[in-house]
C-alpha positions as CSV (number, residue, x, y, z in Angstrom):
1,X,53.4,92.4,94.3
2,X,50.6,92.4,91.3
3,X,47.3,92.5,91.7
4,X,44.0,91.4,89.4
5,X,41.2,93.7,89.5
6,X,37.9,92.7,88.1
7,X,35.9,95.3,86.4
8,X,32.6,95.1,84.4
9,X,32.1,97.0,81.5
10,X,29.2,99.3,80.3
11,X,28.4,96.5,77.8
12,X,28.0,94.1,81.0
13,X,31.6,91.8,79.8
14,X,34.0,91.4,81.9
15,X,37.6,92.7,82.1
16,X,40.7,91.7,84.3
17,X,43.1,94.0,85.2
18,X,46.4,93.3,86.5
19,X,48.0,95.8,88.6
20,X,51.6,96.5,90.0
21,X,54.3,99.2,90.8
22,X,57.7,99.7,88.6
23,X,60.0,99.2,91.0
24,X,62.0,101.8,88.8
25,X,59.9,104.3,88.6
26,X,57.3,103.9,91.1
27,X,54.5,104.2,88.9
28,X,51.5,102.0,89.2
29,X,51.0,99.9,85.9
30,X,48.7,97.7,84.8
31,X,48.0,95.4,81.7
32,X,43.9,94.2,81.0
33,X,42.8,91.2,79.3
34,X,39.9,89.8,78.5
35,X,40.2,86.4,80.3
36,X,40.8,85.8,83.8
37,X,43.1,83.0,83.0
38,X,45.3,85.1,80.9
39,X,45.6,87.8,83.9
40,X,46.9,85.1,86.2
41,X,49.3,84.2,83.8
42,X,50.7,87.8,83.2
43,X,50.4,88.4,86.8
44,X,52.8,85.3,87.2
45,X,55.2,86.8,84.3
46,X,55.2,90.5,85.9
47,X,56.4,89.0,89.2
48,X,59.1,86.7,88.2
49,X,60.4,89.4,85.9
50,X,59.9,92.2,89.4
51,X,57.3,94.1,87.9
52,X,59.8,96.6,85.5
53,X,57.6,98.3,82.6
54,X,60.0,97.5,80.5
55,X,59.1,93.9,80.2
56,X,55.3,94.7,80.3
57,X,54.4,95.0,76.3
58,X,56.4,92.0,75.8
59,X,54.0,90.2,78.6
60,X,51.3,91.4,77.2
61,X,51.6,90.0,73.8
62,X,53.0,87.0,74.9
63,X,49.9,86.4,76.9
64,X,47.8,87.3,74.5
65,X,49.6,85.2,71.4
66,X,49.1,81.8,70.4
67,X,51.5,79.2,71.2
68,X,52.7,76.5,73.9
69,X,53.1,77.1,77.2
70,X,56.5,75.9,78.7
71,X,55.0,72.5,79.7
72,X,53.7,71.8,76.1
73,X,57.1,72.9,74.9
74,X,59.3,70.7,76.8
75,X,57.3,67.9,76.3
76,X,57.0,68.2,72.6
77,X,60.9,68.5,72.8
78,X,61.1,65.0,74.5
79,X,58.9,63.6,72.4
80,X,61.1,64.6,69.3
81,X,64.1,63.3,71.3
82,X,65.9,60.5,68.0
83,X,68.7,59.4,70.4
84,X,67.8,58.7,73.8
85,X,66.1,55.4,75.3
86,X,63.3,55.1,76.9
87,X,65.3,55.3,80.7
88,X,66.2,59.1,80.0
89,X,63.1,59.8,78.3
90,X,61.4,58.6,81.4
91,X,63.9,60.4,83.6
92,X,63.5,63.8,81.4
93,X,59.8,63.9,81.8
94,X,60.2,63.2,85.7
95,X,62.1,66.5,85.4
96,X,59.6,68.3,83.9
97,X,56.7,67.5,86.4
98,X,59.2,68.3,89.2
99,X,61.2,70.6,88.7
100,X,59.8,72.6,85.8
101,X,56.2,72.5,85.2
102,X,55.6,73.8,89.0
103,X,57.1,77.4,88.9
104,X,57.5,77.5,84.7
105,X,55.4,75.3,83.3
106,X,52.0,77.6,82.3
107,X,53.6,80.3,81.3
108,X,53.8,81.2,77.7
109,X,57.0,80.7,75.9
110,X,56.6,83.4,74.4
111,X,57.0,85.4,77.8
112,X,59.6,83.8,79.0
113,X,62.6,86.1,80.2
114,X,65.6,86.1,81.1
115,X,64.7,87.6,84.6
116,X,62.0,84.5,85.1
117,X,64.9,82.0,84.4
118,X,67.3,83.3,87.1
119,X,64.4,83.3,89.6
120,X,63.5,80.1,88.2
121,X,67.2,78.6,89.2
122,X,67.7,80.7,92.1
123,X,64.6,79.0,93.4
124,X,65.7,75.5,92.9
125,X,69.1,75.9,94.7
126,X,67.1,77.5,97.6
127,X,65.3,74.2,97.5
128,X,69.1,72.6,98.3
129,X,69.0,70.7,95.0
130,X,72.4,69.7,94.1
131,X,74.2,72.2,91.7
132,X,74.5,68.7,89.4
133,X,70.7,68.8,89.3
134,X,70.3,71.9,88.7
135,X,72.2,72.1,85.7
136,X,71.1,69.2,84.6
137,X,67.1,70.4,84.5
138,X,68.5,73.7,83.2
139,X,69.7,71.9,80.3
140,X,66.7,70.7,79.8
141,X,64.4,73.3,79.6
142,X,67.9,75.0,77.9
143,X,67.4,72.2,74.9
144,X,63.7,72.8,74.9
145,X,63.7,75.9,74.1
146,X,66.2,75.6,71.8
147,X,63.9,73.1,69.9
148,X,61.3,76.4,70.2
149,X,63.5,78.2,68.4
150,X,63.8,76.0,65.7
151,X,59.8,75.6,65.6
152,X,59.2,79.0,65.1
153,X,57.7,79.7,68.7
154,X,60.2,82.2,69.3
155,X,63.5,83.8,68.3
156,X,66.0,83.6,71.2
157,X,67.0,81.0,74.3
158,X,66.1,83.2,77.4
159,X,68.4,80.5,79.3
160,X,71.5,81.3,77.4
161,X,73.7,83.2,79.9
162,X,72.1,82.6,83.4
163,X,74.9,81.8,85.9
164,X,74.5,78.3,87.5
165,X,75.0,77.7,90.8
166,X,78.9,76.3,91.8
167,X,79.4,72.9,92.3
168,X,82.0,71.2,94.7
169,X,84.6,70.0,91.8
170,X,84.4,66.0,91.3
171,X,88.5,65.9,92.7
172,X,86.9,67.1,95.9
173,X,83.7,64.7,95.5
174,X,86.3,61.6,94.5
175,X,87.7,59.9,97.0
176,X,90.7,58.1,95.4
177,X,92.6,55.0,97.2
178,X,96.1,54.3,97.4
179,X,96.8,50.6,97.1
180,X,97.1,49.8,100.1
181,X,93.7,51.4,101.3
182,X,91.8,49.3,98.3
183,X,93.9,46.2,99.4
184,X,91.7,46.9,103.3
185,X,89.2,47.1,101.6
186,X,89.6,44.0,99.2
187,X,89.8,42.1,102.1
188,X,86.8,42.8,103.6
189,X,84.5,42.0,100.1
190,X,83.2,38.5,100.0
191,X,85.2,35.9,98.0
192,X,82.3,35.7,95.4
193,X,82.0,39.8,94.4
194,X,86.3,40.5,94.7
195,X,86.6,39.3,90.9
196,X,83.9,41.9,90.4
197,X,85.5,44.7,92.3
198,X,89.1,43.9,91.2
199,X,87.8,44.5,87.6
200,X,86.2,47.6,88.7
201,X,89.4,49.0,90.1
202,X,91.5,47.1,86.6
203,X,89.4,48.8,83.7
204,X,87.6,51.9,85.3
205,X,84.0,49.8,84.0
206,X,81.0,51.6,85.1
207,X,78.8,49.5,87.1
208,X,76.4,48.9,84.4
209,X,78.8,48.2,82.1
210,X,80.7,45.5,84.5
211,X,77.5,44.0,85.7
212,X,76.2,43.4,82.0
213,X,79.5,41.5,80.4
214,X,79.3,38.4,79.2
215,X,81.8,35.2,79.6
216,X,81.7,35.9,75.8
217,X,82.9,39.8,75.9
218,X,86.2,38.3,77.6
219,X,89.4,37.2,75.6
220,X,91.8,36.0,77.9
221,X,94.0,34.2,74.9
222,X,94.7,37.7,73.2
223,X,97.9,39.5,74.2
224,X,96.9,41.4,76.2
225,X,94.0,40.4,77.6
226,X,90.9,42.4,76.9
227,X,87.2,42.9,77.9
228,X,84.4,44.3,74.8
229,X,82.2,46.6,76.2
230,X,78.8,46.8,74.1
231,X,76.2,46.8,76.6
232,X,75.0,48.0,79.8
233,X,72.1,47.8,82.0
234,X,69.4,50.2,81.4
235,X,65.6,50.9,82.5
236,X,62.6,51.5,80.8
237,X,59.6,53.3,80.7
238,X,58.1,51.7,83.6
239,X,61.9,51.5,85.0
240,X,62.0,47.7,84.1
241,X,66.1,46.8,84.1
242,X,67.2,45.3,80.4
243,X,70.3,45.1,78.5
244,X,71.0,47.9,76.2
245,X,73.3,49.7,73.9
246,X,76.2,51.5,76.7
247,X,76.0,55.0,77.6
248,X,77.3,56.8,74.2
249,X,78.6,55.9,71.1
250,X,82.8,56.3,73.0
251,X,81.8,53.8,75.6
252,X,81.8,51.1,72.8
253,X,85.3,49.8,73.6
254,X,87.9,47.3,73.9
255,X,89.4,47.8,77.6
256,X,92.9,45.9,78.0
257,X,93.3,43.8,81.1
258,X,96.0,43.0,82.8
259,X,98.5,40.1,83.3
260,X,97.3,39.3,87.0
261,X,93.3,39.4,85.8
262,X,93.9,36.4,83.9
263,X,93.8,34.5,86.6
264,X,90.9,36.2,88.5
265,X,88.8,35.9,85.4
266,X,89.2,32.5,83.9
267,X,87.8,30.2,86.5
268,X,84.5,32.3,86.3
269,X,84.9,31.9,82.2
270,X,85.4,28.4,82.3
271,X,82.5,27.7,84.0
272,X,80.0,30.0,82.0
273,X,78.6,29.4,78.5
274,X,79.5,32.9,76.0
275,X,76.0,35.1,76.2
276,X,76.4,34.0,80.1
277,X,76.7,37.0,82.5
278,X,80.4,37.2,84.0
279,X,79.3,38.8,87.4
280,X,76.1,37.5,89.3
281,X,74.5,37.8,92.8
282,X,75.1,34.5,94.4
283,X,71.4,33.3,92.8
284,X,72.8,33.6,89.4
285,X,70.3,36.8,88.3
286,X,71.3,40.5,87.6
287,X,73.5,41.8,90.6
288,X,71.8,44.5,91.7
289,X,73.6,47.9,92.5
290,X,71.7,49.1,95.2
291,X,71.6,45.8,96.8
292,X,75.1,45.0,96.3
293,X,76.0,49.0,98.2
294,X,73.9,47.8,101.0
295,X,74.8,43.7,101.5
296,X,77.9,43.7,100.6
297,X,79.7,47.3,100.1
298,X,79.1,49.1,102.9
299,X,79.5,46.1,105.3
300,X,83.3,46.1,104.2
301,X,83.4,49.4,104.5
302,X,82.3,49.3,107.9
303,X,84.5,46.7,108.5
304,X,87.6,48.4,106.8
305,X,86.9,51.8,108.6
306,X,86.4,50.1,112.1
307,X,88.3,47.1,112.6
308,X,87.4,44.3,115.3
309,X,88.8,41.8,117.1
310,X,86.7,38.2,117.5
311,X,85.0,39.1,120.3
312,X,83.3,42.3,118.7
313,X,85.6,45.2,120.1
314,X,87.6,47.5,118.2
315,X,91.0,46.4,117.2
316,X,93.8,49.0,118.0
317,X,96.4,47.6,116.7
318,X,94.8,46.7,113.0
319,X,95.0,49.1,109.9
320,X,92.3,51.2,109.6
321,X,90.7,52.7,106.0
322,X,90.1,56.3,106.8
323,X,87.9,56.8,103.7
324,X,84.3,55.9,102.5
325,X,84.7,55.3,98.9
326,X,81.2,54.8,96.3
327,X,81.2,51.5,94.3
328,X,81.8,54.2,91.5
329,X,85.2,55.7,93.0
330,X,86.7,52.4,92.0
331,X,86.6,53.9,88.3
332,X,88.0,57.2,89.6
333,X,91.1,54.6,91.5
334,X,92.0,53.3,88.4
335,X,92.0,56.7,86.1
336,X,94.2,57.8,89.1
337,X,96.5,55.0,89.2
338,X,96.9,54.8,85.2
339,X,97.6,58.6,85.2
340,X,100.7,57.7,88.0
341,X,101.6,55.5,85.8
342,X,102.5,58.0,83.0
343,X,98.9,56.7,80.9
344,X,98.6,59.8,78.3
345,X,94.6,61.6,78.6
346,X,93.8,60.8,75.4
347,X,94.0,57.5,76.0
348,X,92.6,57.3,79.5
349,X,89.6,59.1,77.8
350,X,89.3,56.1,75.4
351,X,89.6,53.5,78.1
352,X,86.8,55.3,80.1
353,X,84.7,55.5,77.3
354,X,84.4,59.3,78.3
355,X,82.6,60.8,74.7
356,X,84.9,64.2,74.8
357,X,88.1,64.5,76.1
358,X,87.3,67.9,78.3
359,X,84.7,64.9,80.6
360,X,88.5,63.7,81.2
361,X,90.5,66.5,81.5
362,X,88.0,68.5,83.9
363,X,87.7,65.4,86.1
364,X,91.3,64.1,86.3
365,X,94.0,66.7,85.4
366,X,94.5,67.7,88.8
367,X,96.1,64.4,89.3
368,X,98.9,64.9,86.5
369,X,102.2,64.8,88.4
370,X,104.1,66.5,86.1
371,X,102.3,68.9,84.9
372,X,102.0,70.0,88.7
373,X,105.8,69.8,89.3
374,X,106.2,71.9,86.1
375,X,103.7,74.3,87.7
376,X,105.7,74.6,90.9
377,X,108.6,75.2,89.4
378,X,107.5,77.8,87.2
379,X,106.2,79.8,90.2
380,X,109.4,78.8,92.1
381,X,111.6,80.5,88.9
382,X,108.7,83.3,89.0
383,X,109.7,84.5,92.9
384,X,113.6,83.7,92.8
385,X,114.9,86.7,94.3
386,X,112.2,87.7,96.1
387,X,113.0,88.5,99.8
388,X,110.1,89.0,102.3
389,X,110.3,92.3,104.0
């Protein structure tokens, strides 16, 4: 849509022109700078923002005014980052180089509009990133400049107010088992990882919080019985696993077990010393998530969802799991099974180690019985006497 123009002046310097037409008006319009690499930038601005006049003097001086570009910024921004490790620093920078430095990255934050946002996300979900993703590297560069804001580099968040793109709700994502469909399933783990699962499915752990207990995190004596969650796996840097602090400051908790776990749990306890890890692969090491999905998960899945008889063909006659649960829908089982049980939000929040208490509302109040029945009823009251015509 813009064009650069190189010109010579009478003094024999050189001058860049960048050329367009306002799509408003129709007129041709055209900025000039002094440096070729400045014209490409503008010429980059003037076409994500579609070339209106209106934005022009704003490019201009942008382009022309010192500061970071939007590469320098976010990175600065990570690099002032006081409470993350060095996992998500490490996953924020893979961000940037993928997702923002290719389309945003030299411009000027200075010239950064509004308009080049929306393009900005309008081209990623064209890509068929996930609508997760998305908003996830828009909160990013969202923090980023932010951070810009508070350095002086400019005086508003050109990402404030662009629409994100809507994402399937996590109810539909879920896939939530009755009893009997985890008892299938149960029966298809190994005898070595079904403590491991049926603690999964007990205390709604996440993985990395299961997988790094200790034989010492476990207090079997108390009444109830209860697990200490202060650690989970967590990568570097160079994506090295090691044990770390949990996911946020909530997810330090004590998770109450119960009755039936005792037994599950204390022959593995008695055999372990306290700073021993509680669940293993069968070599005694750090039980790998993405091993365990494909050895051991999905092979009882497979097994669950198609039945067979000894000689290899399908059984007819035996139950069949119609679902494909993650390792992590075992969490969402057991916030759905404490909630039919009558277990108040607040609390579920706590147990899940969820840091707000709208995490657990958005994800789970669609499975609150009553407040469901008290919804149909109201609408039943709000059409009594209504007669179709």
């Amino acid at each position: 849509m813009a064009s650069i123009r190189e010109r010579r002046r009478a003094n024999g310097t050189l001058s860049f022109a960048v050329l367009w037409r306002d799509p408003d008006t129709r007129r041709q319009a055209s900025l000039t700078y002094d440096d070729q690499r400045d014209a490409l930038v503008a010429k980059q601005l003037i076409e994500a923002a579609g070339g209106r006049a209106v934005e022009a003097a704003r490019i201009a001086e942008a382009v022309r005014a010192a500061g970071p570009t939007v590469a320098e910024l976010v990175s600065e921004h990570i690099d002032l980052l006081t409470a993350v490790g060095p996992d998500t620093r490490s996953h924020y920078r893979y961000q940037l180089n993928h997702h923002i430095t290719p389309m945003l990255g030299a411009l000027p934050v200075k010239g950064l509009t509004y308009r080049h946002i929306a393009g900005w996300v309008q081209a990623m979900s064209e890509k068929d990133l996930a609508p997760k993703t998305v908003a996830n590297v828009h909160g990013l560069l969202s923090a980023s400049l932010t951070t810009g804001v508070r350095l002086g580099y400019r005086t508003d968040n050109p990402c404030a107010g662009v629409d994100l793109p809507k994402s399937q709700s996590i109810r539909d994502e879920m896939k939530v088992l009755t009893r009997e469909e985890f008892s299938l399933l149960l029966g298809r783990i190994p005898a070595f990882y079904q403590p491991l699962v049926l603690t999964l499915v007990a205390t709604g752990l996440r993985w990395g919080e299961a997988t790094a207990l200790t034989a010492g995190d476990v207090n079997l004596n108390s009444r109830p019985a209860t697990l200490r969650v202060t650690k989970a796996w967590k990568r570097d840097a160079e994506r090295r696993w090691y044990v770390g602090p949990p996911k946020t400051k909530r997810a330090r908790r004590t998770v109450s077990l119960p009755d039936d776990m005792i037994d599950v749990l204390m022959p593995l306890i008695a055999q372990k010393d306290p700073d021993e890890l509680l669940f293993t692969n069968t070599h005694g090491g750090q039980l790998s998530s993405s091993r365990f999905w494909t050895t051991t998960w999905t092979p009882a899945l497979d097994a669950a969802v198609n039945p067979r008889c000894s000689d290899g063909t399908l059984d007819p006659d035996a139950r069949r799991l119609t679902k494909r649960p993650r390792v992590h829908d075992l969490r969402h089982t057991h916030a759905s099974w404490m909630i039919a049980e009558g277990t108040d939000l607040f609390v579920l929040q706590r147990r899940l180690g969820h840091e707000s208490i709208t995490t657990t509302t958005d994800t789970y109040s669609h499975l609150l019985p009553d407040q469901q029945n008290a919804a149909a009823q109201a609408a039943g009251r709000s059409l009594r006497g209504l007669t179709v015509a």
